[in-house]
PyMOL commands that place a pseudoatom at each C-alpha (Angstrom):
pseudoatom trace, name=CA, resn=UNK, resi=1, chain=A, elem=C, hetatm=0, pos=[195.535, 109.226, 187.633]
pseudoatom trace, name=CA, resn=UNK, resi=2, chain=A, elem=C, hetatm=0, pos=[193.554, 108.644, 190.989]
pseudoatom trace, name=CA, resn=UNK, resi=3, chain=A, elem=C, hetatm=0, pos=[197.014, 106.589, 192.473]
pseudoatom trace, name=CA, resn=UNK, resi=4, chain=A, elem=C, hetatm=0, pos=[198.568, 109.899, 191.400]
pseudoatom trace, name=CA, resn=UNK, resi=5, chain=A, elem=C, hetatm=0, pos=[196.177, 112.267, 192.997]
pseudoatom trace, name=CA, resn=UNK, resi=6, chain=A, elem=C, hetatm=0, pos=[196.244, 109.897, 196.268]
pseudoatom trace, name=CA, resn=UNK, resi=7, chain=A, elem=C, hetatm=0, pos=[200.025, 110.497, 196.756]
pseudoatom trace, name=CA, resn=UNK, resi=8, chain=A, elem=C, hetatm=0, pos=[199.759, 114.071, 196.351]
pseudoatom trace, name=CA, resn=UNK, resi=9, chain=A, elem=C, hetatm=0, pos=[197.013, 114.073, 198.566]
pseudoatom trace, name=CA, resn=UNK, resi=10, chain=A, elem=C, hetatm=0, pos=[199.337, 112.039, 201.044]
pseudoatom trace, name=CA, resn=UNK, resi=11, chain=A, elem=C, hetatm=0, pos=[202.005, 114.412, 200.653]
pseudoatom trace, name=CA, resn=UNK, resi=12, chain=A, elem=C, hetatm=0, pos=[200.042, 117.903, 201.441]
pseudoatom trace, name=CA, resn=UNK, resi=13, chain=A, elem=C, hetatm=0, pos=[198.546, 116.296, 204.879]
pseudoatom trace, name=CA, resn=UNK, resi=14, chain=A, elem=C, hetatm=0, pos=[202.811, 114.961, 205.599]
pseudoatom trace, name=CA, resn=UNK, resi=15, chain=A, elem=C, hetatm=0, pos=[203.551, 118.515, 204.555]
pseudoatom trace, name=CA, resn=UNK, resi=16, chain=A, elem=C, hetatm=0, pos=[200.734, 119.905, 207.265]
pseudoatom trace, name=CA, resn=UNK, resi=17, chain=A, elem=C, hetatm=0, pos=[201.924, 117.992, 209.900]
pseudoatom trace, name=CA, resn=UNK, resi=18, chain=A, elem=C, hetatm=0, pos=[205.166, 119.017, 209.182]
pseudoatom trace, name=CA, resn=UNK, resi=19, chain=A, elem=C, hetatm=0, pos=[204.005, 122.522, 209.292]
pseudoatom trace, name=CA, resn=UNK, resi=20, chain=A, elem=C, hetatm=0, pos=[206.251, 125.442, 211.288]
pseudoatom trace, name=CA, resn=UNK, resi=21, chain=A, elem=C, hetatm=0, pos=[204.228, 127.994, 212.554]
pseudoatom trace, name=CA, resn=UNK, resi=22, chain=A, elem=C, hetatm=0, pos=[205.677, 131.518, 213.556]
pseudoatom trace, name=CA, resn=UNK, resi=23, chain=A, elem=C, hetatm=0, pos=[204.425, 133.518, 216.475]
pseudoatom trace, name=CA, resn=UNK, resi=24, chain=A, elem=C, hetatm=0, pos=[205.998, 136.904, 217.094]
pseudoatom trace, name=CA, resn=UNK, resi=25, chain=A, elem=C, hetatm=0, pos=[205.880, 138.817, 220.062]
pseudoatom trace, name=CA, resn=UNK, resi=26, chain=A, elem=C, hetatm=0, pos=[205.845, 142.492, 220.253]
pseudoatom trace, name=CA, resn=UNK, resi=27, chain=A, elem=C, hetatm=0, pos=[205.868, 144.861, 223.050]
pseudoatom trace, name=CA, resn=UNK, resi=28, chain=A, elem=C, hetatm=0, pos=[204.950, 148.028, 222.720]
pseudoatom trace, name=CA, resn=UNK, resi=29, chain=A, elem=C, hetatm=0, pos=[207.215, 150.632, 221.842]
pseudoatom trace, name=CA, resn=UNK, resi=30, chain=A, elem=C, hetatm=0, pos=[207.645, 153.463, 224.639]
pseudoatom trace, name=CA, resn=UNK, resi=31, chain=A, elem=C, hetatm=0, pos=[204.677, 155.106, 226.115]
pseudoatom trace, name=CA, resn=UNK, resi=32, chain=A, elem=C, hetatm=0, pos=[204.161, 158.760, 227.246]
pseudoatom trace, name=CA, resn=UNK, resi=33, chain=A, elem=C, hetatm=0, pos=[203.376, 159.685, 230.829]
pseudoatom trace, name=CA, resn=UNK, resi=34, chain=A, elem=C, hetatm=0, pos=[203.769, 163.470, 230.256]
pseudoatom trace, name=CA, resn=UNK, resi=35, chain=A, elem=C, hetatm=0, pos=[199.886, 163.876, 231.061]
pseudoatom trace, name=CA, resn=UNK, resi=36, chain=A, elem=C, hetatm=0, pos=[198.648, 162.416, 234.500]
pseudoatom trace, name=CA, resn=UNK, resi=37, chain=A, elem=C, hetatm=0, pos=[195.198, 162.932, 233.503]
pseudoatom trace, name=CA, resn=UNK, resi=38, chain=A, elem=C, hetatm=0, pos=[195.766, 160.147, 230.746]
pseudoatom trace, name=CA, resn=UNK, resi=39, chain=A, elem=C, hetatm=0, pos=[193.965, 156.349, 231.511]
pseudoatom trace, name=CA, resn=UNK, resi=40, chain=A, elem=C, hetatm=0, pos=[196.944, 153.959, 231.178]
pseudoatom trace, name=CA, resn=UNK, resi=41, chain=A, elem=C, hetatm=0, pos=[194.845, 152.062, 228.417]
pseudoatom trace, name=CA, resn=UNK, resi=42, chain=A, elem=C, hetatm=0, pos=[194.635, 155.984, 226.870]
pseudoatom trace, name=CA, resn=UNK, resi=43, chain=A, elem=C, hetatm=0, pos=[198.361, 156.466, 227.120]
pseudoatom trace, name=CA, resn=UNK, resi=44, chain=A, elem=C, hetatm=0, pos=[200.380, 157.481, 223.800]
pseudoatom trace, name=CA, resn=UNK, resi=45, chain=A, elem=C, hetatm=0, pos=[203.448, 156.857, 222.594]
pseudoatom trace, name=CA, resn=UNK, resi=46, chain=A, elem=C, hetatm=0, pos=[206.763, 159.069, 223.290]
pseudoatom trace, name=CA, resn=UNK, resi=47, chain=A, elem=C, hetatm=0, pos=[208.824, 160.457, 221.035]
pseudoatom trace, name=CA, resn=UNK, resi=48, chain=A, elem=C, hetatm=0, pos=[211.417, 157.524, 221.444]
pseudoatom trace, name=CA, resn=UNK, resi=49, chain=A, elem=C, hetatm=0, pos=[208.336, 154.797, 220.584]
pseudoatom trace, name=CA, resn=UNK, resi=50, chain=A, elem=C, hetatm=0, pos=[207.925, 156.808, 217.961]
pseudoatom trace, name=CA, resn=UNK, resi=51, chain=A, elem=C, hetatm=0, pos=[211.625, 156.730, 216.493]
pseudoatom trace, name=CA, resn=UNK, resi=52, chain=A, elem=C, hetatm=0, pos=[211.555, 153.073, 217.711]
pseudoatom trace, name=CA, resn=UNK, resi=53, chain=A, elem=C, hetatm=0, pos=[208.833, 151.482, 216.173]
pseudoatom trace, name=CA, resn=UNK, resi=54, chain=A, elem=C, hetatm=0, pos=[209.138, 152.039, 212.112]
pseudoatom trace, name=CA, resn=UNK, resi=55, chain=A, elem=C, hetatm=0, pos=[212.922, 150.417, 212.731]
pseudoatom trace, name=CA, resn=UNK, resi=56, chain=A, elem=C, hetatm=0, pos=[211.120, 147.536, 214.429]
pseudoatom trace, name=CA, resn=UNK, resi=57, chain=A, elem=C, hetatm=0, pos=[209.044, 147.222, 211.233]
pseudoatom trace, name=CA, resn=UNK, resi=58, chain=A, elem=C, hetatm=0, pos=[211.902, 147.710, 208.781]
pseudoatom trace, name=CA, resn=UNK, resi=59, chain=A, elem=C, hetatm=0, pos=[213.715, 145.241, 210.368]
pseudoatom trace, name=CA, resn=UNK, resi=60, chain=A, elem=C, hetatm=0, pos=[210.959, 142.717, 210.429]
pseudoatom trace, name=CA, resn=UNK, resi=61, chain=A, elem=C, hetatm=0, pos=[210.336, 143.211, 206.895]
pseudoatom trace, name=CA, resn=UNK, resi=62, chain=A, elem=C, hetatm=0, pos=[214.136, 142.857, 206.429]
pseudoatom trace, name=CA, resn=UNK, resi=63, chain=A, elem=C, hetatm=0, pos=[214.187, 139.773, 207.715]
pseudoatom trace, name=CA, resn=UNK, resi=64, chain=A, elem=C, hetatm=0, pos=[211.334, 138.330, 205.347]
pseudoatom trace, name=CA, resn=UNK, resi=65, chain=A, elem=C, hetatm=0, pos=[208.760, 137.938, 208.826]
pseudoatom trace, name=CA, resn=UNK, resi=66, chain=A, elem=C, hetatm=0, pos=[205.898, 139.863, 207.763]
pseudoatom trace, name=CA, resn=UNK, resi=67, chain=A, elem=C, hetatm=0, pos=[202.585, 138.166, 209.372]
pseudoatom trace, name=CA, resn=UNK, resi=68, chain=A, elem=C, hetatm=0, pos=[199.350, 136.801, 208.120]
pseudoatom trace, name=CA, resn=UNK, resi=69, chain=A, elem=C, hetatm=0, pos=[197.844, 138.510, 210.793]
pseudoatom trace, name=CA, resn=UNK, resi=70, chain=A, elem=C, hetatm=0, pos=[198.223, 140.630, 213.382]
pseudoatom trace, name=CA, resn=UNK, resi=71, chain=A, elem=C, hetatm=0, pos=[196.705, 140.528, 217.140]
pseudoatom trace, name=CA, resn=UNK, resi=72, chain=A, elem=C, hetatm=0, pos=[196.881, 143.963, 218.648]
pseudoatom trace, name=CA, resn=UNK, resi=73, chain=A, elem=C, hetatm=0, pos=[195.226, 145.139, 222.147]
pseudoatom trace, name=CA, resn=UNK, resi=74, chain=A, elem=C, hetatm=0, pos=[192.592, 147.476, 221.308]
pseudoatom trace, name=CA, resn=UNK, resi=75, chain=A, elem=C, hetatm=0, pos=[195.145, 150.148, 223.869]
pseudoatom trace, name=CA, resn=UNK, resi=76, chain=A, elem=C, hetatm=0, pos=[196.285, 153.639, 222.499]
pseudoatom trace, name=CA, resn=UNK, resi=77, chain=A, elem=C, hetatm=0, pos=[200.216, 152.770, 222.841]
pseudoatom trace, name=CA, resn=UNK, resi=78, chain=A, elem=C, hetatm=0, pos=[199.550, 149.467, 221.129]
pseudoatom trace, name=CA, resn=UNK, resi=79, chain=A, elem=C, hetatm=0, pos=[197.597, 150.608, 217.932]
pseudoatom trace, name=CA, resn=UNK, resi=80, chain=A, elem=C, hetatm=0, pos=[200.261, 153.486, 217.627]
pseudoatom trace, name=CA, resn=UNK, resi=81, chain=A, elem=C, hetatm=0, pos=[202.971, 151.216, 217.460]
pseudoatom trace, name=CA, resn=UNK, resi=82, chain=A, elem=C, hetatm=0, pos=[201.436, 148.848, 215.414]
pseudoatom trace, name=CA, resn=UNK, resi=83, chain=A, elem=C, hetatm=0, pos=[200.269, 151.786, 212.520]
pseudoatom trace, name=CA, resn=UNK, resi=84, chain=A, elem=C, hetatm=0, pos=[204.140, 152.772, 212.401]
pseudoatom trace, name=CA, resn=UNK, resi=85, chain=A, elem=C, hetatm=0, pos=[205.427, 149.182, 212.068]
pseudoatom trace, name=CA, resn=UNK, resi=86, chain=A, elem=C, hetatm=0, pos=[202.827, 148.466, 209.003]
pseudoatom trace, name=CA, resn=UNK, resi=87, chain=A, elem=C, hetatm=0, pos=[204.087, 151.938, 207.705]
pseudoatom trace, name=CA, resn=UNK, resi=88, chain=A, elem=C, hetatm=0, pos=[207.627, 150.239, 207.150]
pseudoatom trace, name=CA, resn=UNK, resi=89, chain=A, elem=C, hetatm=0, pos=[205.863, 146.987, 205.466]
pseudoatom trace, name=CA, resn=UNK, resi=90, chain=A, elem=C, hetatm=0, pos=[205.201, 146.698, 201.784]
pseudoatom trace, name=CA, resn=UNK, resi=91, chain=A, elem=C, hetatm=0, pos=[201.493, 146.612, 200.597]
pseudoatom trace, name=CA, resn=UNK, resi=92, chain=A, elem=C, hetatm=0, pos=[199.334, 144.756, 201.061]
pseudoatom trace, name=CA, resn=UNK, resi=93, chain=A, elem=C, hetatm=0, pos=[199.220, 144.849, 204.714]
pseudoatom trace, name=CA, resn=UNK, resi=94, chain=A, elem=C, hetatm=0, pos=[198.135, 141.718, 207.190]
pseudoatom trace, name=CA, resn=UNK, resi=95, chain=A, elem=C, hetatm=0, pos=[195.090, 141.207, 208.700]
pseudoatom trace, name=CA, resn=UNK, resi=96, chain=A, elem=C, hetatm=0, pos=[194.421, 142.911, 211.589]
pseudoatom trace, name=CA, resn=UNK, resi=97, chain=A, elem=C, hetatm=0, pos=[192.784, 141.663, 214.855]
pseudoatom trace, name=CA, resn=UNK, resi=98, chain=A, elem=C, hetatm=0, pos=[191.796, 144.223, 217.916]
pseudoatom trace, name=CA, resn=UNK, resi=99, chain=A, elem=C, hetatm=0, pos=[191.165, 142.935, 220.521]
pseudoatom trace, name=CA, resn=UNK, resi=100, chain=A, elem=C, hetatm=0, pos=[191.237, 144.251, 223.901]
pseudoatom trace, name=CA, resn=UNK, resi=101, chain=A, elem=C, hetatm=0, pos=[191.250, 140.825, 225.855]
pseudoatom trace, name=CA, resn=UNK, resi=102, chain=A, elem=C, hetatm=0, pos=[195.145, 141.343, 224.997]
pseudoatom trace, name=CA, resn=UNK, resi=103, chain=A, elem=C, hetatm=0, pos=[194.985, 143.894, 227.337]
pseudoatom trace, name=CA, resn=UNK, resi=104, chain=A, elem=C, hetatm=0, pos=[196.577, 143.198, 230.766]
pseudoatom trace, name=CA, resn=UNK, resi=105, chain=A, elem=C, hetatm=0, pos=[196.563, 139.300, 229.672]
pseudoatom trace, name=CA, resn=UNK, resi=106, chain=A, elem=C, hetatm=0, pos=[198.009, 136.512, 231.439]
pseudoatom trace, name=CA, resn=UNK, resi=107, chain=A, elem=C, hetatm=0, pos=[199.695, 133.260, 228.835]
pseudoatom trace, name=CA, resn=UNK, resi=108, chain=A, elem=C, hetatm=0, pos=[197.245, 131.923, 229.226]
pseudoatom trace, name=CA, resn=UNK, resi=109, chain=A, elem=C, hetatm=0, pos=[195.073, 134.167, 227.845]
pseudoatom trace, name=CA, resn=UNK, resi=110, chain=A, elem=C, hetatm=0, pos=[197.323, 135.013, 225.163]
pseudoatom trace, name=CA, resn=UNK, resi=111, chain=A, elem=C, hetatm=0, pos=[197.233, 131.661, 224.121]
pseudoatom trace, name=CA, resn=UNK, resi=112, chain=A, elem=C, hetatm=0, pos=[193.410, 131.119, 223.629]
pseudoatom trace, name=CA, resn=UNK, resi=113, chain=A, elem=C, hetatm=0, pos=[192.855, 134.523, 221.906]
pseudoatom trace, name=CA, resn=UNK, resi=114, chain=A, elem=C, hetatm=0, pos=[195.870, 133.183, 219.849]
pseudoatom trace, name=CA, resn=UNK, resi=115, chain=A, elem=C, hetatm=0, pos=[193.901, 129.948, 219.343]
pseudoatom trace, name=CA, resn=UNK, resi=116, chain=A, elem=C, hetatm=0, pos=[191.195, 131.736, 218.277]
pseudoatom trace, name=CA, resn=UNK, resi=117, chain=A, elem=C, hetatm=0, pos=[192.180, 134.118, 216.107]
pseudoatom trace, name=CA, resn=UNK, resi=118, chain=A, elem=C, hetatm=0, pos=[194.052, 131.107, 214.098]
pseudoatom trace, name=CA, resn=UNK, resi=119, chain=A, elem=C, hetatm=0, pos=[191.204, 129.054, 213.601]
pseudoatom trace, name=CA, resn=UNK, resi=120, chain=A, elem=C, hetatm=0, pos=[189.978, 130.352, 210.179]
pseudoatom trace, name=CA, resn=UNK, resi=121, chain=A, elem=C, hetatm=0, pos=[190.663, 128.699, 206.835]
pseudoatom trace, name=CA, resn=UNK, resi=122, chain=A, elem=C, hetatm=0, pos=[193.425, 128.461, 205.939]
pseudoatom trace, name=CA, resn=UNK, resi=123, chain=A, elem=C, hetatm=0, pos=[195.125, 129.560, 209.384]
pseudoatom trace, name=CA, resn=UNK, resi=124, chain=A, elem=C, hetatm=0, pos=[197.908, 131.750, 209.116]
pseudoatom trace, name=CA, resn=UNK, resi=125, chain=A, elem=C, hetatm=0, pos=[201.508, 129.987, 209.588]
pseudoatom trace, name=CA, resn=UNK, resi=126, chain=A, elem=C, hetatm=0, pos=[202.816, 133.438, 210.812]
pseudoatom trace, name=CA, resn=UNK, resi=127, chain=A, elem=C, hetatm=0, pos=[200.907, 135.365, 213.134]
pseudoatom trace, name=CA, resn=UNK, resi=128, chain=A, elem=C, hetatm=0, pos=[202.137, 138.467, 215.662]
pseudoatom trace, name=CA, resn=UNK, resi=129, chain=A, elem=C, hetatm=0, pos=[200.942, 139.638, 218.933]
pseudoatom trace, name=CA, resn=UNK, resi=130, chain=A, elem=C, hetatm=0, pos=[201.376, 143.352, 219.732]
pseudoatom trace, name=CA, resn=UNK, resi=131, chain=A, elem=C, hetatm=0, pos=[200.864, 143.710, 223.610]
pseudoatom trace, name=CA, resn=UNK, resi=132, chain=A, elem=C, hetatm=0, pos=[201.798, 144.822, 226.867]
pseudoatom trace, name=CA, resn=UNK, resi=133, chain=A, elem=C, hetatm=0, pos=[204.299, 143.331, 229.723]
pseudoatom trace, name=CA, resn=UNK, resi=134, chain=A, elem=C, hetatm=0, pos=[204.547, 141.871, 231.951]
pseudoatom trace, name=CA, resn=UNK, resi=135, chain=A, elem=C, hetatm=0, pos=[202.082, 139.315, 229.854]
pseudoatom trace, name=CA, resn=UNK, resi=136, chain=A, elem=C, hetatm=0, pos=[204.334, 139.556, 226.447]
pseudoatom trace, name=CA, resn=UNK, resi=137, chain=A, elem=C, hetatm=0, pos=[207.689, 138.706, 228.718]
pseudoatom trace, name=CA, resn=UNK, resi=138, chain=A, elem=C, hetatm=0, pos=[206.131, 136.150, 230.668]
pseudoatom trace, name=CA, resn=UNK, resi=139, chain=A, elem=C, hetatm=0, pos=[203.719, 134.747, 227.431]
pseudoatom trace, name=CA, resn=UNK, resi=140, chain=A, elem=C, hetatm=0, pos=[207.395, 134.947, 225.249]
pseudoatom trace, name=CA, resn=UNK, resi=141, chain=A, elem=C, hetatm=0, pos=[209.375, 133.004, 228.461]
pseudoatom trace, name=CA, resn=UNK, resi=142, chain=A, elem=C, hetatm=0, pos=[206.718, 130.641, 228.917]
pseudoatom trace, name=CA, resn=UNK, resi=143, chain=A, elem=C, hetatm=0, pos=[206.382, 129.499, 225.184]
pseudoatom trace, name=CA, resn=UNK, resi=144, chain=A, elem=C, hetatm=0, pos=[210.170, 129.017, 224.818]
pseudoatom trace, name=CA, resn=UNK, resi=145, chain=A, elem=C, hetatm=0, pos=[211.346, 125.708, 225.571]
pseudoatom trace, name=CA, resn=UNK, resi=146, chain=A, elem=C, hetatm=0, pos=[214.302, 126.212, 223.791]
pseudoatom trace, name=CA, resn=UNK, resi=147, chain=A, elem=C, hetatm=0, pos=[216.205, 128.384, 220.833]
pseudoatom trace, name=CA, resn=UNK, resi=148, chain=A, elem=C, hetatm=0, pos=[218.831, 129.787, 220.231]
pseudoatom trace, name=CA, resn=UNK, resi=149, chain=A, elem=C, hetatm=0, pos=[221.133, 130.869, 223.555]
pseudoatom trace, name=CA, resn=UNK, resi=150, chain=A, elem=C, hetatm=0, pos=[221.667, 134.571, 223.297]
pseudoatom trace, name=CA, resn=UNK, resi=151, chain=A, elem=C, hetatm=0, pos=[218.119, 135.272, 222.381]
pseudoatom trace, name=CA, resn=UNK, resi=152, chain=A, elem=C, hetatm=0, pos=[217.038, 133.019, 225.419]
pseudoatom trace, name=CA, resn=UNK, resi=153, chain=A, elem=C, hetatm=0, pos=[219.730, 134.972, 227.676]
pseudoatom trace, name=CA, resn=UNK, resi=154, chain=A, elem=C, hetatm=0, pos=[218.450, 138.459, 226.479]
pseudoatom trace, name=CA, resn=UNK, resi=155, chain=A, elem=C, hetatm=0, pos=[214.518, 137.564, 227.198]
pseudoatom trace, name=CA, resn=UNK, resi=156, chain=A, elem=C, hetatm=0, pos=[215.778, 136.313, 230.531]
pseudoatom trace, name=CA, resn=UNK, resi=157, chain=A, elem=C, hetatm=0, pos=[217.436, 139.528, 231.541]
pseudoatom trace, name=CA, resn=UNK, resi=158, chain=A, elem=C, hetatm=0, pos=[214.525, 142.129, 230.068]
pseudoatom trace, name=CA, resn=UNK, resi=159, chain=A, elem=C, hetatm=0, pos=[211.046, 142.877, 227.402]
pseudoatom trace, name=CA, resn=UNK, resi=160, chain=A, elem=C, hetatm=0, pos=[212.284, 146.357, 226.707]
pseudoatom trace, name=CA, resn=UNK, resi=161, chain=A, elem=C, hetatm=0, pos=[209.374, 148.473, 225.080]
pseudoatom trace, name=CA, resn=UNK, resi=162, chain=A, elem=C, hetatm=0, pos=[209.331, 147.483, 221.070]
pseudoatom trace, name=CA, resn=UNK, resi=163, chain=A, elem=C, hetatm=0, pos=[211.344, 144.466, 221.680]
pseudoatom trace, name=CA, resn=UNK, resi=164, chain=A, elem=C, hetatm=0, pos=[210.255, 141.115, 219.361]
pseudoatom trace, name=CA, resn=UNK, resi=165, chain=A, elem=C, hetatm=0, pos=[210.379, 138.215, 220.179]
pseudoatom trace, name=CA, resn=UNK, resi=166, chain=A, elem=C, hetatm=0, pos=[210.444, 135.437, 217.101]
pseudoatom trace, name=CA, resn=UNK, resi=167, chain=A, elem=C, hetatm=0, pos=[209.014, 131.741, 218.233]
pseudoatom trace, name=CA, resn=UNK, resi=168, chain=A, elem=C, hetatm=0, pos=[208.608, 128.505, 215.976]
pseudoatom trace, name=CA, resn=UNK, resi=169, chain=A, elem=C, hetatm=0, pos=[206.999, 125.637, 216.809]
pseudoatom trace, name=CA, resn=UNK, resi=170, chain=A, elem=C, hetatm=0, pos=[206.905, 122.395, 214.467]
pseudoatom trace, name=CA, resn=UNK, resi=171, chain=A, elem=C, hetatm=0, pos=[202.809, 121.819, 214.697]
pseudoatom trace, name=CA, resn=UNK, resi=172, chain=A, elem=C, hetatm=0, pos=[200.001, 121.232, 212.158]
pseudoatom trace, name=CA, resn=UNK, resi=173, chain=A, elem=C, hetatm=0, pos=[197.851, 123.596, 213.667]
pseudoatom trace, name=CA, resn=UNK, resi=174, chain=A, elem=C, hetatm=0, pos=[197.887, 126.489, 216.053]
pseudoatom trace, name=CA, resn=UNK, resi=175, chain=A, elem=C, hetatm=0, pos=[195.714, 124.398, 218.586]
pseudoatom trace, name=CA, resn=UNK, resi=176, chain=A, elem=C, hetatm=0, pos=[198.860, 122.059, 218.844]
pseudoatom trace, name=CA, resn=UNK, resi=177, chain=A, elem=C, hetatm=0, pos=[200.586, 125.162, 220.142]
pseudoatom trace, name=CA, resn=UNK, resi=178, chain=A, elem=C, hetatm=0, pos=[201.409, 125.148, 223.653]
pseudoatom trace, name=CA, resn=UNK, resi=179, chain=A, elem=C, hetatm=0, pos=[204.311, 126.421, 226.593]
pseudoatom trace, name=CA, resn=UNK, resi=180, chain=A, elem=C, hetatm=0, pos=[207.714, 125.090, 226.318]
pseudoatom trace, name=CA, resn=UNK, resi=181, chain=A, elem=C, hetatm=0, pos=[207.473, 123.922, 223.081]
pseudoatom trace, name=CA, resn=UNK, resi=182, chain=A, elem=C, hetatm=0, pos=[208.740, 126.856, 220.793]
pseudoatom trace, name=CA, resn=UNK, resi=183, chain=A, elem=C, hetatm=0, pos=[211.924, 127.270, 219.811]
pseudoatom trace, name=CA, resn=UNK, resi=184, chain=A, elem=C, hetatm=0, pos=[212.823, 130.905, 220.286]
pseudoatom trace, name=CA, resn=UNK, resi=185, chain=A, elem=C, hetatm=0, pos=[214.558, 132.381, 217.168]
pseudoatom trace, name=CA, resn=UNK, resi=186, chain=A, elem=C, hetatm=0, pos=[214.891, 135.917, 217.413]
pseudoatom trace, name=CA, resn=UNK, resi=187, chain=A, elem=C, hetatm=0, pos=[215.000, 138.465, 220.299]
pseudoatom trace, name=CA, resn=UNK, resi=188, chain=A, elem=C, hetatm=0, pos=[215.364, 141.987, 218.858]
pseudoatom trace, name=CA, resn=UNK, resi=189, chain=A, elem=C, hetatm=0, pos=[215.660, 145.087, 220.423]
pseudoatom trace, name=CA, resn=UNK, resi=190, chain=A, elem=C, hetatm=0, pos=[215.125, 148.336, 219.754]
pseudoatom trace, name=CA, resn=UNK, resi=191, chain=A, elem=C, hetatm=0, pos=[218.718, 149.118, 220.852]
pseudoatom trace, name=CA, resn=UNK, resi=192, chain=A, elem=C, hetatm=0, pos=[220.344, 146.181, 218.615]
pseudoatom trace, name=CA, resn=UNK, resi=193, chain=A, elem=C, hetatm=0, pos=[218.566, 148.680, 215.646]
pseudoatom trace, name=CA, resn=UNK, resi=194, chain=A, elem=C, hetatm=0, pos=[220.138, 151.801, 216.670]
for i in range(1, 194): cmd.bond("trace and resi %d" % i, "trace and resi %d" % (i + 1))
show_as sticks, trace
zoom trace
């Protein structure tokens, strides 16, 4: 009994270090600048984010990459987007982060708040970011050491507004996470959707 219990104990930490962890990357869908007046951390979306973001959502549910938890700046544009993509999700919903360090962030920053955010038990093996560029583009380029060769060719050319990105990396733990070594799975757009 306690040889059996040892090998199954063996296998769960082989299975941890195994682990793949899923980051997804999503820019916010189109913003508003009909009123001058508005902050840009006050800006809305437009009637195009608005169209745009519940197909994002569909489509990530589609595809079976619903999140553990979500990471959203604390912005008007990105809660917006975020409340229509959990509108196309099926109950219950993932945990949601605010946080407005994701505002104007560099990678870097990203990253840590990333870091952070994962470092509850258990962590999350699937997390997303909702955010802003040019941090998402340049957070999305700088994680991707490699994937798959049209997705890396379409991040390279643009970060259109409610574009994904979808990122793997083979760790045991978020804090193994780091740039160039995801493999970049996915780049949607909302114009692939339409």
């Amino acid at each position: 009994m306690a040889l059996r219990a040892r090998n199954l104990d063996r296998r769960a930490k082989w299975r941890h270090r195994l682990a793949m962890l899923t980051l997804m990357l999503l820019r916010h869908a189109k913003s508003s600048w009909d009123n001058p007046a508005d902050a840009d951390f006050d800006r809305p979306l437009a009637k195009r984010g608005q169209k745009a973001a519940p197909r994002m959502g569909a489509e990530i549910a589609h595809l079976g990459l619903v999140p553990e938890l979500v990471l959203c700046s604390s912005a008007t544009r990105t809660r917006q987007t975020l409340d229509l993509v959990l509108g196309s999700w099926p109950e219950p919903h993932p945990e949601v982060v605010f946080d407005e360090a994701i505002y104007m962030a560099t990678p870097e920053d990203m990253l840590a708040q990333v870091r952070r955010v994962a470092s509850r038990n258990p962590a999350p093996s699937r997390i997303m970011v909702v955010g802003h560029n040019p941090g998402m583009e340049d957070f999305a380029s700088d994680l991707a050491g490699h994937g798959d060769a049209e997705a890396r060719k379409l991040l390279a050319q643009k970060y259109p507004t409610c574009a994904l990105a979808v990122l793997t990396f083979k760790a045991g733990s978020w804090s193994d996470v780091d740039f160039g070594a995801g493999n970049l799975e996915r780049f949607i757009t909302p114009a692939m959707l339409a």
